[in-house]
C-alpha positions as a Markdown table, in Angstrom:
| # | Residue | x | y | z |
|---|---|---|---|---|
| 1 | Unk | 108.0 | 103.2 | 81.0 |
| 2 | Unk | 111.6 | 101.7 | 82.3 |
| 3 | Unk | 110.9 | 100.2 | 85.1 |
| 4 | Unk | 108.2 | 98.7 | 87.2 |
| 5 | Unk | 107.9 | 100.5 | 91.2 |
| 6 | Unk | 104.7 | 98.7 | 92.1 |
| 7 | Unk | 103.0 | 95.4 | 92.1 |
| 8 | Unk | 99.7 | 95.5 | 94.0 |
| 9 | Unk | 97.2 | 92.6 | 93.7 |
| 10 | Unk | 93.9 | 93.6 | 94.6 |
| 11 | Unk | 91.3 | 90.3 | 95.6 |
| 12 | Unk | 88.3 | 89.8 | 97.7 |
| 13 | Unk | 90.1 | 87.2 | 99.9 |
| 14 | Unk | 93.5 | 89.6 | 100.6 |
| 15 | Unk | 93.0 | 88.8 | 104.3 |
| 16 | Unk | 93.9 | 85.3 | 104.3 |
| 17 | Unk | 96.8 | 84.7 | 102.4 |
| 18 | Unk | 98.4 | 81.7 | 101.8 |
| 19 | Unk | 101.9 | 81.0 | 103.6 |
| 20 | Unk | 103.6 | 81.7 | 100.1 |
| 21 | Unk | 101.8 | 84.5 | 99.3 |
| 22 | Unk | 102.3 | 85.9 | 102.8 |
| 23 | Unk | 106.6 | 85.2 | 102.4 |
| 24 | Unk | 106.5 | 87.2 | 99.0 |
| 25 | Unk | 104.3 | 90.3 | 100.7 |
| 26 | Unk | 107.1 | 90.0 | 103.6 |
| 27 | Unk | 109.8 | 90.9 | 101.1 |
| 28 | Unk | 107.7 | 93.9 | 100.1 |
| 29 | Unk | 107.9 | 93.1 | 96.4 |
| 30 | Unk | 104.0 | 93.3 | 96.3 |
| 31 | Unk | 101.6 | 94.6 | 97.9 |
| 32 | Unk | 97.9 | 92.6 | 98.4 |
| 33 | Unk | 94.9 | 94.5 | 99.4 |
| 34 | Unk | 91.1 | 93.6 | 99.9 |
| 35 | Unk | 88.7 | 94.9 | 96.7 |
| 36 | Unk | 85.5 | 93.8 | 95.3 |
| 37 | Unk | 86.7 | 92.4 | 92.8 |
| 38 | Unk | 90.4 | 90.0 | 91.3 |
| 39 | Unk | 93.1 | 92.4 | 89.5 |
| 40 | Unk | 96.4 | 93.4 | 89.4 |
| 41 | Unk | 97.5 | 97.0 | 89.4 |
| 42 | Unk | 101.3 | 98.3 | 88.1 |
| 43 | Unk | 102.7 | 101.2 | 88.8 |
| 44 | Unk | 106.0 | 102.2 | 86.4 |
| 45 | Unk | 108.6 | 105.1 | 87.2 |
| 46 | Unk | 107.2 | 106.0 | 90.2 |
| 47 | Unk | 103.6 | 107.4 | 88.5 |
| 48 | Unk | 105.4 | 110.7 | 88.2 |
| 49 | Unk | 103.5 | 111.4 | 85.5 |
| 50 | Unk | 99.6 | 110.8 | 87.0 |
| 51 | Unk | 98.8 | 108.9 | 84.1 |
| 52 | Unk | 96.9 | 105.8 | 84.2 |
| 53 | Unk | 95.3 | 103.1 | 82.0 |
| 54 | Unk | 92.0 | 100.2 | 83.5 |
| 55 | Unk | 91.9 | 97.5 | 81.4 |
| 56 | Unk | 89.0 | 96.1 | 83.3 |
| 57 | Unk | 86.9 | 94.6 | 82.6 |
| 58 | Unk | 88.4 | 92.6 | 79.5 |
| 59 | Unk | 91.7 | 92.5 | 81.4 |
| 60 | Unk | 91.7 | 92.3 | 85.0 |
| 61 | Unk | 95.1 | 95.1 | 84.7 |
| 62 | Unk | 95.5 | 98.4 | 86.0 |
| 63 | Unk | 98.5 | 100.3 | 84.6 |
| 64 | Unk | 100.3 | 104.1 | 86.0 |
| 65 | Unk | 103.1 | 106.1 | 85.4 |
């Protein structure tokens, strides 16, 4: 893994972010989209490879590459 191609935070409240929030989305950094539950996922390399790794629910992290 050399270098991180995606940021998404996934949250039951994604459709009302906060000004902030909603300035950082604009820059399309990260991405926010509505799930059932709070968690962040991380995409490396552009997930060439298909792999991926949940650390839920001890972690609220989901890693690919």
């Amino acid at each position: 893994m050399r270098e991180i191609t995606r940021v998404e935070l996934v949250s039951p409240a994604a459709n009302n972010p906060s000004p902030e929030l909603q300035a950082v989305i604009d820059t399309n950094q990260l991405k926010l989209r509505i799930g059932t539950e709070y968690f962040v996922e991380l995409g490396f390399d552009g997930e060439v490879q298909g792999q991926q790794v949940d650390f839920r629910p001890g972690l609220p992290l989901i890693i690919s590459w």
